[in-house]
Structures are given as C-alpha cells and as structure tokens.
C-alpha positions in Angstrom: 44.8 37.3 -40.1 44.0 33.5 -40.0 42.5 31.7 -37.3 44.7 29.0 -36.0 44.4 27.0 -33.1 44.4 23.2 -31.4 41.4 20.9 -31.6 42.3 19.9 -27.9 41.0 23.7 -27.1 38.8 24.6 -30.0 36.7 21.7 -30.9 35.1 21.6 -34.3 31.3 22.0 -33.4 32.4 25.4 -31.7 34.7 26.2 -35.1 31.3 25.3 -37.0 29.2 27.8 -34.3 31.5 30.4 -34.8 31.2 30.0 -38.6 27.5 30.1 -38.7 26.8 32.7 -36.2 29.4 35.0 -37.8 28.1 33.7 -41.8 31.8 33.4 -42.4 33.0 32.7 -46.4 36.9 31.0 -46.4 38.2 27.7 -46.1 39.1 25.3 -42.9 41.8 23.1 -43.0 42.6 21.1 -40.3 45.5 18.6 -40.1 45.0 15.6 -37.9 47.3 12.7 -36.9 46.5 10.2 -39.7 44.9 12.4 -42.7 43.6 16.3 -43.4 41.1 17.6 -44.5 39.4 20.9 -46.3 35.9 22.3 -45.3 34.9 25.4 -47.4 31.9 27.8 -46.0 30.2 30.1 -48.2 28.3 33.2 -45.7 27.9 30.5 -42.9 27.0 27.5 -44.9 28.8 24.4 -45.9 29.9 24.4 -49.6 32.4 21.9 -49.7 34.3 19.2 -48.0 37.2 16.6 -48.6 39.8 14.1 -46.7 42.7 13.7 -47.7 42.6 9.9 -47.8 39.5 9.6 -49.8 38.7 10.6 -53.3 36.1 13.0 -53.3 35.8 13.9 -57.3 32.6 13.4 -58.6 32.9 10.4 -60.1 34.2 8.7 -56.4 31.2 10.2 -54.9 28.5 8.8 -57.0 29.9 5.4 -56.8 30.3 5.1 -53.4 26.3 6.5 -53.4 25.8 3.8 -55.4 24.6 6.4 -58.4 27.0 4.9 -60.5 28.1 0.9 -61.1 31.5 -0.3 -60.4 31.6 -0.6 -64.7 30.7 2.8 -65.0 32.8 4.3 -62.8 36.1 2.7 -64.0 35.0 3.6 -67.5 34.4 7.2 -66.6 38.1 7.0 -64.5 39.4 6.0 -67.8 37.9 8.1 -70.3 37.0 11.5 -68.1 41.1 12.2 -67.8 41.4 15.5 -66.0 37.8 16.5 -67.0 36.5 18.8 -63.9 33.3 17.7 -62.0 30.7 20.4 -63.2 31.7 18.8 -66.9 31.4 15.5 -65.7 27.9 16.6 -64.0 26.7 18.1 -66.8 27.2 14.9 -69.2 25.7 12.7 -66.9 22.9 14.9 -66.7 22.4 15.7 -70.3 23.0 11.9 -70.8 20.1 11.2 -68.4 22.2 9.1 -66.1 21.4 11.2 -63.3 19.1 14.0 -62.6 20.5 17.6 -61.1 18.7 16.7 -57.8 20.4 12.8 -57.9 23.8 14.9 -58.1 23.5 17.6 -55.1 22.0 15.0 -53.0 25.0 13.0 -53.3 27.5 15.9 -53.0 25.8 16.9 -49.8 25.9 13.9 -48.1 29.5 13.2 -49.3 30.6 17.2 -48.0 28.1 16.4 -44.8 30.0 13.0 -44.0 33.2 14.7 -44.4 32.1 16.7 -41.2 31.0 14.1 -39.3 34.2 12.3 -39.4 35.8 15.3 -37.9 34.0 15.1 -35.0 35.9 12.1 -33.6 39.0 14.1 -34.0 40.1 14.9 -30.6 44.0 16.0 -32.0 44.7 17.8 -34.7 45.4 21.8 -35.6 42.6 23.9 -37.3 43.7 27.2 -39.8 40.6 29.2 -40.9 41.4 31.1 -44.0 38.6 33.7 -45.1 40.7 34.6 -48.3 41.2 31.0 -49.7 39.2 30.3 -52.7 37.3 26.2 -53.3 38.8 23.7 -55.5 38.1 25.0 -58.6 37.2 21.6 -60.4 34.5 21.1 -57.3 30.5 21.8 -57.4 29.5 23.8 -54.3 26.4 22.9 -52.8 24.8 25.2 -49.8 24.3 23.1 -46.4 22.8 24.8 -43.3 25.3 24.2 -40.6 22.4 24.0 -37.2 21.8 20.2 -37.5 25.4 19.7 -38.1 26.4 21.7 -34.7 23.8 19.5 -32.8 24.8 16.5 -34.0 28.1 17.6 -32.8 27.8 18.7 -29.3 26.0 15.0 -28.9 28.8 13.7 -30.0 31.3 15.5 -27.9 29.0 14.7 -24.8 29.5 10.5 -25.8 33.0 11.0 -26.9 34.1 12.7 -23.4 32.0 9.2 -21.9 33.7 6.9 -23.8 37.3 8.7 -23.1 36.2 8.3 -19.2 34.9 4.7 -19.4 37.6 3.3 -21.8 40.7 6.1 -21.1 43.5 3.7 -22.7 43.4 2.3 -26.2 46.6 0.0 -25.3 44.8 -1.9 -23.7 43.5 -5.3 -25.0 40.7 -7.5 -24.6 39.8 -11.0 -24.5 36.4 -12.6 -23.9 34.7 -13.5 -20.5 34.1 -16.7 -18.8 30.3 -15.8 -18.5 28.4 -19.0 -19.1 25.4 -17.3 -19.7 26.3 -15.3 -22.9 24.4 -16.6 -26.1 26.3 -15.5 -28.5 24.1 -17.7 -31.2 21.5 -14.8 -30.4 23.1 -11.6 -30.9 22.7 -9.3 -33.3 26.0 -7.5 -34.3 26.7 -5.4 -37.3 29.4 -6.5 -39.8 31.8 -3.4 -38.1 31.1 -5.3 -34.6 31.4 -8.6 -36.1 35.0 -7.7 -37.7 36.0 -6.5 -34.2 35.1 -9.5 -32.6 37.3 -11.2 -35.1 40.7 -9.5 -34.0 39.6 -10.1 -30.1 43.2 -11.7 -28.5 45.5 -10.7 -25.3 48.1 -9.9 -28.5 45.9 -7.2 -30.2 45.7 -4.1 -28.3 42.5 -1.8 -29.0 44.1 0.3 -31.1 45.6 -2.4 -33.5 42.4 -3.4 -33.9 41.0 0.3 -34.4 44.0 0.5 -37.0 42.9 -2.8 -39.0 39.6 -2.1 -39.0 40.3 1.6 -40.3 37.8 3.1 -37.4 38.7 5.9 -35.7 39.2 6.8 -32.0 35.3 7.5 -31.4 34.4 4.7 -33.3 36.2 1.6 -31.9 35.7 3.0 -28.8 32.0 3.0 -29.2 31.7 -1.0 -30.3 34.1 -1.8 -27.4 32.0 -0.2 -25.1 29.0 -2.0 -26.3 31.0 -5.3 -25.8 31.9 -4.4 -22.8 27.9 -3.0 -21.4 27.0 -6.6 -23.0 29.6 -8.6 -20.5 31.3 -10.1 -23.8 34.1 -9.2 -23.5 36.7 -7.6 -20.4 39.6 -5.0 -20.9 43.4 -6.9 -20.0 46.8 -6.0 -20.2 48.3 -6.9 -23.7 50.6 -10.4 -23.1 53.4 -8.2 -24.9 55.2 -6.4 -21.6 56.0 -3.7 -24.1 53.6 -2.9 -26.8 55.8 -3.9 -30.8 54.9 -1.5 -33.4 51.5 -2.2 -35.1 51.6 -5.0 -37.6 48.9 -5.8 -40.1 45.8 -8.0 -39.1 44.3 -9.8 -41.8 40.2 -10.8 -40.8 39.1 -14.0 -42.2 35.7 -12.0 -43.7 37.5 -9.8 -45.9 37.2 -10.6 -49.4 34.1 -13.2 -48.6 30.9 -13.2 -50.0 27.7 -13.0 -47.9 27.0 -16.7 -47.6 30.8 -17.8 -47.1 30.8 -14.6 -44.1 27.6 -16.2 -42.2 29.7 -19.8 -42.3 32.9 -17.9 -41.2 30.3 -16.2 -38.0 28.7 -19.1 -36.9 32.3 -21.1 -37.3 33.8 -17.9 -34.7 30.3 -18.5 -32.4 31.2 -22.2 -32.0 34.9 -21.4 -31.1 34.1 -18.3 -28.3 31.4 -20.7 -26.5 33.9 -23.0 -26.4 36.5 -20.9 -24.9 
C-alpha cells in the first residue's frame, strides 16, 4: 500500500528520515499549491528529482549550470528532438564537451535543489510509491540523504520563526520614517533589491512573493531582514479588501548590469527622500 499523507502533519525532512533509515526504493510525489514534483530513492538514496514547472532534461540542467552556452543549448533543443538524456550524455561526452564527472555533478545538484525547494512547502499532499519505476529517459545519480535531513530540520526550525514573526502574508509594507537609515551603504542582493522595488501600501507580501516567483520561506526571509534592519514596517494594504493579484512589472527586469546600478541608486535617491 502507498504512503499518503499531508505536509501540514508529515513534513518532508521526516518523509526523507523515514526513507533513509528504512533504505527505501519508490518514488515520492508530492502535489503542492502552485507546482508538483517527483523525488525518486534508490535503497535510501536520492536518484532523481523534478518540478513540475521547470525543465529538468539534461540539456536544461547543463545550461542553467552554465555547462552549456545559451547557443548551444538552443541548438541541442533543436536538433536533440526526443533523444533521451543518457544519449545526449553520451555525445557530449564522446564529443569532449563535458566530462562524465562535469555531468553527475550537475545532475546532483539539479536533483539536490529539487529537494531544497520542498522544504519551504508547508501545504501540499505527499504519495510514496515503492512500486513506481524513474523516468525512463533520466540518468540516476546516488545522493546520500544525511546532509539533506539536516539541512532540513534547520530549515523547519527558521521557517516555524519566520511563520511566528511574520504570520500574515496579506499584509503590506511601506518604508519607515527613520532618519538615520543609509540606504547609500547597504549591501542587498539583486532578490532583496527586486523586493525593495515592489515596496507600496498597494502590494501585499504575497503579491510581491508572486512577482518575484519566491516562495513562502523565501519572501518571508528578505522581509524579515528588512524588517530586523528598521527599513521597512508591516501595514494594512490601502485596498479594504485585497483584488485578485495582478502582475507587477520591476523596472530591473530586462536591464543590463550597468543600466540596474543607475536604476538602484535612482530608487536610493527616491526612498531618502520619502
């Protein structure tokens, strides 16, 4: 019989535990609100792992590793047709594009990532399978599953924080008064940066987590941050009810590096003069 159950009472890193301490072979597939995705153990050990809103053939994995250029990738897209990954791998290879190693390193951390994204799903439904077979066009790669459970339970431990310090995501935000924040001075990653961007009374937290494509863990995370920094202070959205989410268009998307840092220092000036 299949195991089935709810993320909200079975979390994955103790679906992962259960796995490796029982070295069990069969697929997971859990269904979330947004996208799914499929994590197949071989005797306790990750083999494979997709979403279903990203392409995780070969080819899409070694570009986005940066293995393979933007030209090559479209021109294996084109050419490979339904070709499966362990032919693909094995051209590359014999082509001395990439080495064996250069492959499996990229798989792993492309199955691994898969994994990690889970862990910020806190709704959802899990099936465990132990007769369900891989994709069959997929190369299987063999992933101890101990760091991955650690990793996890830290995770749960700052995702149960964040949910207690920042319990609402329809909320919204807008910045503080505070005289004394130099904003010239910080030092924000381009994921914080584009967050600051959407920052308005009319853009709940989870509009912004929606246009940004972050998850529930991860806007909640740079919020939180803003919020430590005295940046920024959690409002009531203008809106008495909340309309459905619309699209919100950043003005860095689409600029290069140069054209972004005018764009930054343009925002700077316009929050210290709020």
């Amino acid at each position: 019989m299949a195991l089935k159950g709810n993320l909200r009472d079975f979390s994955i890193t103790q679906l992962l535990n259960l796995v490796n301490l029982a070295r069990k072979t069969g697929m997971l597939h859990v269904r979330g609100p947004e996208a799914e995705a499929e994590l197949y153990f071989r005797e306790g050990k990750l083999a494979y792992g997709g979403l279903s809103h990203q392409p995780n053939d070969l080819a899409s994995v070694l570009y986005r590793d940066k293995k393979l250029t933007r030209g090559q990738y479209k021109a294996i897209k084109a050419k490979s047709g339904r070709i499966s990954d362990k032919a693909l791998g094995l051209l590359l290879i014999n082509a001395g594009y990439l080495s064996q190693e250069d492959v499996l390193r990229s798989l792993q951390a492309a199955y691994v990532e898969a994994v990690r994204r889970l862990f910020a799903w806190a709704e959802g439904y899990f099936q465990f399978d132990g007769q369900a077979v891989p994709p069959a066009e997929r190369i299987l790669v063999r992933v101890n599953l101990e760091n991955l459970i650690i990793e996890g339970a830290r995770q749960l431990r700052e995702w149960e924080q964040l949910q207690n310090e920042i319990p609402n995501l329809n909320m919204a935000l807008k910045f503080t008064d505070r005289p004394g924040a130099n904003l010239r001075h910080l030092n924000l990653s381009v994921e914080e940066w584009r967050v600051v961007s959407y920052i308005s009374p009319k853009n709940t937290i989870r509009q912004i987590a929606r246009a940004t494509k972050m998850n529930d863990l991860e806007i909640r995370r740079i919020v939180y941050g803003l919020l430590q920094a005295g940046l920024v202070e959690l409002i009531r959205p203008e809106e008495k009810e909340l309309a459905p989410p619309k699209p919100i268009h950043t003005a860095l998307e689409g600029k290069s590096k140069s054209e972004q840092r005018s764009l930054v220092n343009r925002l700077i000036s316009r929050i210290r003069g709020l």
